[in-house]
C-alpha positions as CSV (number, residue, x, y, z in Angstrom):
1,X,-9.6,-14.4,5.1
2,X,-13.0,-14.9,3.2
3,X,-13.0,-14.3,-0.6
4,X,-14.9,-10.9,0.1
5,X,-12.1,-10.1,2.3
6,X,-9.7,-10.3,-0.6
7,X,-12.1,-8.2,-3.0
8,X,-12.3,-5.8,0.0
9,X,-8.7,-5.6,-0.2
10,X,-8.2,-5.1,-3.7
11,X,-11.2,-2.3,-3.5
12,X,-9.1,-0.5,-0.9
13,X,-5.8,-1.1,-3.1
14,X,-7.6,0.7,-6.3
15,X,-9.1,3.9,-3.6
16,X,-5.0,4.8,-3.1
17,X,-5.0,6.4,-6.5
18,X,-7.8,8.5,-6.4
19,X,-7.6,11.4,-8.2
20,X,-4.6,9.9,-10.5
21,X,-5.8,7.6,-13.2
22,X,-8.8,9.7,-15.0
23,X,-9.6,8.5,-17.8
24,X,-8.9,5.3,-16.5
25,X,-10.9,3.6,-14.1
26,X,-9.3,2.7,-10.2
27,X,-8.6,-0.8,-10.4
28,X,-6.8,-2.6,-7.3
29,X,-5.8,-6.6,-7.5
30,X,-4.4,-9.1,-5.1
31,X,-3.1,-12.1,-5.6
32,X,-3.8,-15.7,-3.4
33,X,-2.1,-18.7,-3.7
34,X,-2.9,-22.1,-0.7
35,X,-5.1,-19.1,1.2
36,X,-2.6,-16.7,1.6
37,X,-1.9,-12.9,0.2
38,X,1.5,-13.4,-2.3
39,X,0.8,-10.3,-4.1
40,X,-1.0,-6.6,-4.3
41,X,-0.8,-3.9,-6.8
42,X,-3.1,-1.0,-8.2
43,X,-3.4,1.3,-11.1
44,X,-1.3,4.2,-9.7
45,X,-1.8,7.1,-13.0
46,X,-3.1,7.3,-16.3
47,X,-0.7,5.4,-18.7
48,X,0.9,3.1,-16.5
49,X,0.8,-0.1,-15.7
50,X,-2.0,-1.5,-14.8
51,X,-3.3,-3.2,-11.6
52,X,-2.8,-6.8,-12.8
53,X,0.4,-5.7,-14.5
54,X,1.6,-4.2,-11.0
55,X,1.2,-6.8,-9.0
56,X,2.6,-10.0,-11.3
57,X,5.6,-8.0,-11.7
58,X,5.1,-8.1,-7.8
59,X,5.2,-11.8,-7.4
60,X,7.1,-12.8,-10.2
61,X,6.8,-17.3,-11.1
62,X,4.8,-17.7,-7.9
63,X,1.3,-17.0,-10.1
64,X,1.4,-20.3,-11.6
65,X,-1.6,-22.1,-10.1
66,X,-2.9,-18.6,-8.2
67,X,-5.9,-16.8,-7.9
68,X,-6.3,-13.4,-8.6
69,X,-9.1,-11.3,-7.4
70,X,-9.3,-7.7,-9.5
71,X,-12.1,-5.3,-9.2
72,X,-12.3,-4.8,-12.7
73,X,-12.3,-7.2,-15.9
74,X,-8.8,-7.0,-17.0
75,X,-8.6,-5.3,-20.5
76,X,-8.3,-7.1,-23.7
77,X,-7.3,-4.5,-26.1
78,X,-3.8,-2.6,-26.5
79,X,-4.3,1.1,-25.6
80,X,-1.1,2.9,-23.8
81,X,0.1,-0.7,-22.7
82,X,-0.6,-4.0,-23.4
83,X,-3.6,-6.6,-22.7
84,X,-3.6,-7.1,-19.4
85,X,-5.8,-10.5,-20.0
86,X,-2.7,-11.6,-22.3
87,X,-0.4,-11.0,-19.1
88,X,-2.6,-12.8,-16.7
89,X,-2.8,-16.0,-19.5
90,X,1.3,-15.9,-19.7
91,X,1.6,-15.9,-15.8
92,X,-0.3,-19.3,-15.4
93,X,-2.9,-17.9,-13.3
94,X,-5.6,-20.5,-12.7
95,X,-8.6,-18.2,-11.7
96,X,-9.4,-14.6,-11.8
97,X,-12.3,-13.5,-9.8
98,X,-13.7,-9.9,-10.8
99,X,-16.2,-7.4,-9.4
100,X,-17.4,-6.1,-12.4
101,X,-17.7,-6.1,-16.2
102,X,-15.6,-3.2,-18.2
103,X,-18.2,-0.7,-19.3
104,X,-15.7,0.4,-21.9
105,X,-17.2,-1.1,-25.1
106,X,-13.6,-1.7,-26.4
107,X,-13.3,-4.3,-23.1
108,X,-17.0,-4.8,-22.0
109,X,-16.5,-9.1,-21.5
110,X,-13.7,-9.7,-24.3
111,X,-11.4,-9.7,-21.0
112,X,-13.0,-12.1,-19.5
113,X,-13.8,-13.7,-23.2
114,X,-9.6,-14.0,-23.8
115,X,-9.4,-15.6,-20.2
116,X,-11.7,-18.5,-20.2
117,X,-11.1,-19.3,-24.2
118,X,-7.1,-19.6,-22.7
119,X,-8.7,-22.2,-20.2
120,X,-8.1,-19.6,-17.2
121,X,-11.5,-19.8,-14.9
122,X,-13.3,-16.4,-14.2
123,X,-15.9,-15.2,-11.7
124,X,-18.0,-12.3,-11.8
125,X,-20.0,-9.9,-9.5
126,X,-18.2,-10.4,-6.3
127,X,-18.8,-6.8,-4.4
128,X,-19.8,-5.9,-7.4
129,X,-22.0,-2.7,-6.0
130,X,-18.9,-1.8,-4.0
131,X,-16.6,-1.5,-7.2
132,X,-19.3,0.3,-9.4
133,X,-19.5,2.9,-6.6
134,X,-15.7,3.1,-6.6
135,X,-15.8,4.5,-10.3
136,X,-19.0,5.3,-10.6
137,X,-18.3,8.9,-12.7
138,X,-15.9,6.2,-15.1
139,X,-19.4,4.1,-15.3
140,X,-21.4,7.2,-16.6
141,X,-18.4,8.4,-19.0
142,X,-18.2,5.0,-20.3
143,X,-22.3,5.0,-21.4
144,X,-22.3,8.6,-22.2
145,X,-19.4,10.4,-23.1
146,X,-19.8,13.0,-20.3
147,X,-18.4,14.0,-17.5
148,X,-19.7,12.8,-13.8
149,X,-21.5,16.1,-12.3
150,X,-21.0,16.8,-8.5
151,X,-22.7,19.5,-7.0
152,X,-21.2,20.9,-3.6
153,X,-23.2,23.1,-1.6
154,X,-22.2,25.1,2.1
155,X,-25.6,26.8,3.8
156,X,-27.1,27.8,7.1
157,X,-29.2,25.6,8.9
158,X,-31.9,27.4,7.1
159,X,-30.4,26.9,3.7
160,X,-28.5,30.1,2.8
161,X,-25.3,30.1,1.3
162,X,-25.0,34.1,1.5
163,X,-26.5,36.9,3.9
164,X,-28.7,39.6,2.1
165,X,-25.3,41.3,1.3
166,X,-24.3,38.8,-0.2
167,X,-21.7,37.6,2.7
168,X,-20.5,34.3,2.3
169,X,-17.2,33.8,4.3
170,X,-17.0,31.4,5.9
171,X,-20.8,29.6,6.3
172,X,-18.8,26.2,7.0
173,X,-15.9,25.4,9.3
174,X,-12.2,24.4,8.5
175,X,-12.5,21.1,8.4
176,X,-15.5,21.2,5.9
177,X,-13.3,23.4,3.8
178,X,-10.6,21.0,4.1
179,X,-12.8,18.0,2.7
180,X,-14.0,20.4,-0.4
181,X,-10.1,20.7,-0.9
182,X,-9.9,16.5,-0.7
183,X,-12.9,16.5,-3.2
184,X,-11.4,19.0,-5.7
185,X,-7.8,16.5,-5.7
186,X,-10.2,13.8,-6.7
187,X,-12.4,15.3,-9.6
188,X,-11.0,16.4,-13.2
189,X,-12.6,19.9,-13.3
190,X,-14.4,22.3,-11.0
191,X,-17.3,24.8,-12.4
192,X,-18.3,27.8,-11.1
193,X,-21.0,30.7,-12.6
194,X,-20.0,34.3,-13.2
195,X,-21.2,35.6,-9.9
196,X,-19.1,33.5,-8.0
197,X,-15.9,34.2,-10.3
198,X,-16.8,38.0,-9.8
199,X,-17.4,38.1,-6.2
200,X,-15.1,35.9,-4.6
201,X,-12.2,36.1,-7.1
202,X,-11.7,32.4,-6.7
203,X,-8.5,30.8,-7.5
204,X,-10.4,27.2,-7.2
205,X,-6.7,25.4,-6.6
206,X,-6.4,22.2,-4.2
207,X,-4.8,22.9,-1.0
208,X,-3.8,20.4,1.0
209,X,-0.8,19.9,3.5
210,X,0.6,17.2,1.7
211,X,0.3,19.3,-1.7
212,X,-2.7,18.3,-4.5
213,X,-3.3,18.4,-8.3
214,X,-5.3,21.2,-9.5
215,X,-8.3,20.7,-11.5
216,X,-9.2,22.2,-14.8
217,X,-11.4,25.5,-13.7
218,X,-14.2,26.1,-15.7
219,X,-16.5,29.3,-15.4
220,X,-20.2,29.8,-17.0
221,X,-19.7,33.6,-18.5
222,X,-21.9,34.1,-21.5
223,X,-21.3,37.7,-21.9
224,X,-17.6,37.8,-20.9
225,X,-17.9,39.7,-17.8
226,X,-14.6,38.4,-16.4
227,X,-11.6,40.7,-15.7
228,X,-8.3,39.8,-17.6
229,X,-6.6,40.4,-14.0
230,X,-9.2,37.5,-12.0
231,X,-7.2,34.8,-10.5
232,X,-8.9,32.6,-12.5
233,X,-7.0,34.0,-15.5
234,X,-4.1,35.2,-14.3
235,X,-2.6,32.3,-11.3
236,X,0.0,30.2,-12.2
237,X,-1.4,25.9,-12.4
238,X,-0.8,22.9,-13.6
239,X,-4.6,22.6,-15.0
240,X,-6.1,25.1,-17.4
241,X,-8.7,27.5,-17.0
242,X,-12.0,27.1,-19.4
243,X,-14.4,30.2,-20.1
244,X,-17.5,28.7,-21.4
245,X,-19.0,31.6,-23.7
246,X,-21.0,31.9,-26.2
247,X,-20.7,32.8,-30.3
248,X,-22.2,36.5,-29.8
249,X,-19.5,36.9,-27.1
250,X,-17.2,40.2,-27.3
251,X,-14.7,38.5,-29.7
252,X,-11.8,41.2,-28.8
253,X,-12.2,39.8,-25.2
254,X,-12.0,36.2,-26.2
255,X,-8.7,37.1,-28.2
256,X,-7.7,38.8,-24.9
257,X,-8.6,35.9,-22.5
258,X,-6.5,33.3,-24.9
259,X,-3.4,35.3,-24.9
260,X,-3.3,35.1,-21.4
261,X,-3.5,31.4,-21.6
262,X,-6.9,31.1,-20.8
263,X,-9.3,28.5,-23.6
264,X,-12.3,29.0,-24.3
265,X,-15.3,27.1,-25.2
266,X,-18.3,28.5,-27.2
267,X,-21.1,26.7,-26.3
268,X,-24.8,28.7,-26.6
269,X,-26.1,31.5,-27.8
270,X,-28.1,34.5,-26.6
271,X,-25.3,35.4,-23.6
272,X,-26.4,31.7,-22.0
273,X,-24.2,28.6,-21.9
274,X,-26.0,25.6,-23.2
275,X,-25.0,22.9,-20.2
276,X,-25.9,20.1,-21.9
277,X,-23.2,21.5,-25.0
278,X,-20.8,22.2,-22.2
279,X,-20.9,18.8,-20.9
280,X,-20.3,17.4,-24.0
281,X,-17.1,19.7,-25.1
282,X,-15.9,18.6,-21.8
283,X,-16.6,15.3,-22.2
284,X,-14.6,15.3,-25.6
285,X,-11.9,16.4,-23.4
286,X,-11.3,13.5,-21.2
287,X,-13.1,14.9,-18.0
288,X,-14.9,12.1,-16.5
289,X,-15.5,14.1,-13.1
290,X,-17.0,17.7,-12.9
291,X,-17.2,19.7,-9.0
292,X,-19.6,22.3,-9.6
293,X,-19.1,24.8,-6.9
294,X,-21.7,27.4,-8.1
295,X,-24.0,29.5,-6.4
296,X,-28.0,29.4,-6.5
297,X,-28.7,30.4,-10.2
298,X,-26.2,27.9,-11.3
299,X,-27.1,25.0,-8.9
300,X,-30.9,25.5,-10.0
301,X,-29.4,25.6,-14.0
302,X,-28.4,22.0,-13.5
303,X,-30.4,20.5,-11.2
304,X,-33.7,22.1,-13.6
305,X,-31.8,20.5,-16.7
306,X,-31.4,16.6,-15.0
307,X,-27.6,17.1,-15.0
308,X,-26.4,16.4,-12.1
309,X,-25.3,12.8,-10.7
310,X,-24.5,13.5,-6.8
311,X,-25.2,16.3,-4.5
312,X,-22.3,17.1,-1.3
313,X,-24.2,19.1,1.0
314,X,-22.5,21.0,4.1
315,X,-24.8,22.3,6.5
316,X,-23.1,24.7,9.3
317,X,-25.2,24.9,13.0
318,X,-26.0,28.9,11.9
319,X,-28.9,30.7,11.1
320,X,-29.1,33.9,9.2
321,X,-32.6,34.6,8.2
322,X,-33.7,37.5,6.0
323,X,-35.9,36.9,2.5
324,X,-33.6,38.3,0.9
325,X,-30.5,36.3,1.8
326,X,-29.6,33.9,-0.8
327,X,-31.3,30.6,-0.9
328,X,-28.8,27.5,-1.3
329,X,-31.1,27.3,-5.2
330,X,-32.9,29.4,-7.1
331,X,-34.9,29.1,-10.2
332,X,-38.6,29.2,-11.0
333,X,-39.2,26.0,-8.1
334,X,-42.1,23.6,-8.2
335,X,-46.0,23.8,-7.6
336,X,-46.1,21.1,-5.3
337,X,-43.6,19.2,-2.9
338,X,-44.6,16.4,-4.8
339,X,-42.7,17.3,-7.9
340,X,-39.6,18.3,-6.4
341,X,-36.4,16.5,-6.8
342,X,-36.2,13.5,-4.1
343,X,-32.4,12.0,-3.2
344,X,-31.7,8.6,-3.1
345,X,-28.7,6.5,-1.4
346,X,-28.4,9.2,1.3
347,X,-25.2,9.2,3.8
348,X,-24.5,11.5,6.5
349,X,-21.7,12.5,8.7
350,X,-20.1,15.0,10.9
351,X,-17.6,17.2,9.7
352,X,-16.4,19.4,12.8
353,X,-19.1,21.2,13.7
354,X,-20.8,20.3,10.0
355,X,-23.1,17.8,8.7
356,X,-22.5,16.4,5.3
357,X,-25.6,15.0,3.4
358,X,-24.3,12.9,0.3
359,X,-26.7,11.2,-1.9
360,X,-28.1,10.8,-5.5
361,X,-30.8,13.0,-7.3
362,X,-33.5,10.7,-8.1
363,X,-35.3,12.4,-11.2
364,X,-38.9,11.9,-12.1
């Protein structure tokens, strides 16, 4: 095996935790001592061990003289555990090859500062694109205290997501719904507008075969439209459900929604939720990952305002026509094609009988 073999390893370690570590970063390790594998590990949750911890418990007095290979630079600074640059000093590791810098500015190259001021050897940048994808909303928490925005989208072939009636069910096939369920296991919260709250009566859970975690559930309502019997409010979960609302909100209501267990986040005035405000209440609650599963006025809302960081299209082999059927995003639009919103990074694949688009907003 090739030194990007072992990275590719330890990359495929950290992706085993997905959904499990937020606010922590995946982070996967191996261990190689005379060109062999002694030793793999990976941050498995939030406030356990991590990677490097994992896997010298995993192989014990054989590190002496090893190389480690981690996809992130091991942290310096004691948080829920220990310096994991202190354990990897004590182990007699002789080198620790990493993918990337710590964006965390309480790490951010004092890991690898500790290592080589101990005489341990470091080398950085080794699939280094590779692990920055891997934790990628992490990255954008890290620099700006906000939460990673997702936008997911189902529509016709000619870019509906509802008929003139307003008839969504169902635009996309099972498996498509199954990877939305996948997505909503991985992310910290999933947002939805008003409308959708009201006319689907969402329960936005994770439903998988093998089980889930439910995100936190957040719904745009500026005037408190939502009824104290929606699933949203009334379902048992693990996770929370937020009402973003505003200050002029019926306050009797917002006593209402809290008794029921239900929190709520005032963020706006004049009946409209300030995203950007949103973001950053969210943000302050340890939500590095946002699915926002909204229909057109709310996709327009945060695409219009910059927001959001990576679009998941599904596009089902129908068409439904009409004018008035609802387009996929709404909003005022541009003048020109020139000024509209271009995507970078672009990735396709079949879902079913679906077509996934995945790729990056590129903003002018």
């Amino acid at each position: 095996m090739s030194k990007r073999d072992y990275m590719s390893l330890a990359l495929d370690l950290a992706k085993r935790a997905l959904g499990r570590t937020s606010p922590n970063p995946l982070v996967g390790a191996v261990i190689v001592k005379e060109g062999e594998v002694i030793g793999t590990g990976f941050h498995h949750y939030a406030g356990g061990f991590h990677a490097e911890v994992n896997v010298l418990k995993d192989v014990g007095e054989e590190a002496k003289g090893a190389t480690m290979y981690v996809t992130l630079e091991p942290c310096s600074h004691y948080g829920k555990t220990p310096p994991c640059a202190k354990f990897i000093i004590e182990s007699g590791i002789k080198k620790v090859i990493i993918a990337m810098k710590d964006p965390n500015p309480k790490v951010a190259g004092k890991g690898i500062e500790m290592l080589e001021t101990a005489g341990v050897e470091t080398e950085v940048g080794l699939l280094k694109e590779e692990a920055a994808k891997l934790n990628e909303d992490y990255i954008k928490y890290m620099k700006t205290n906000t939460p990673f925005v997702i936008l997911k989208n189902a529509m016709t072939l000619d870019g509906k997501i509802a008929t003139k009636k307003g008839d969504s069910k169902w635009i996309t096939g099972e498996e498509s719904r199954a990877f939305v369920h996948q997505l909503r296991d991985q992310v910290d919260g999933i947002l939805v507008g008003i409308g959708t709250a009201l006319a689907d009566n969402p329960r936005l859970t994770t439903r998988l075969p093998e089980g889930g975690e439910d995100a936190i559930r957040i719904v745009l309502d500026g005037k408190l439209r939502i009824p104290l019997d929606a699933n949203l409010v009334i379902q048992k979960s693990s996770a929370p459900t937020i009402i973003a609302t505003t200050e002029q909100a019926d306050q009797v209501k917002k006593i209402k929604l809290k008794e029921a267990g239900v929190e709520i986040i005032e963020a706006g005035t004049d009946n409209r939720v300030d995203l950007e405000k949103l973001l950053d209440e969210l943000g302050k609650r340890e939500l590095i990952s946002l699915l926002v599963e909204g229909g057109s006025q709310v996709n327009s809302s945060f695409l219009e305002a910059k927001l959001v960081d990576k679009l998941y299209y599904f596009i089902a082999p129908k068409i439904i026509g009409g004018k008035e059927a609802i387009p996929v995003v709404a909003g005022t639009g541009v003048d020109k094609i020139e000024a509209g919103i271009g995507i970078d990074q672009l990735q396709h694949k079949r879902v079913g009988d679906d077509i996934l688009i995945i790729g990056y907003p590129k903003y002018e």
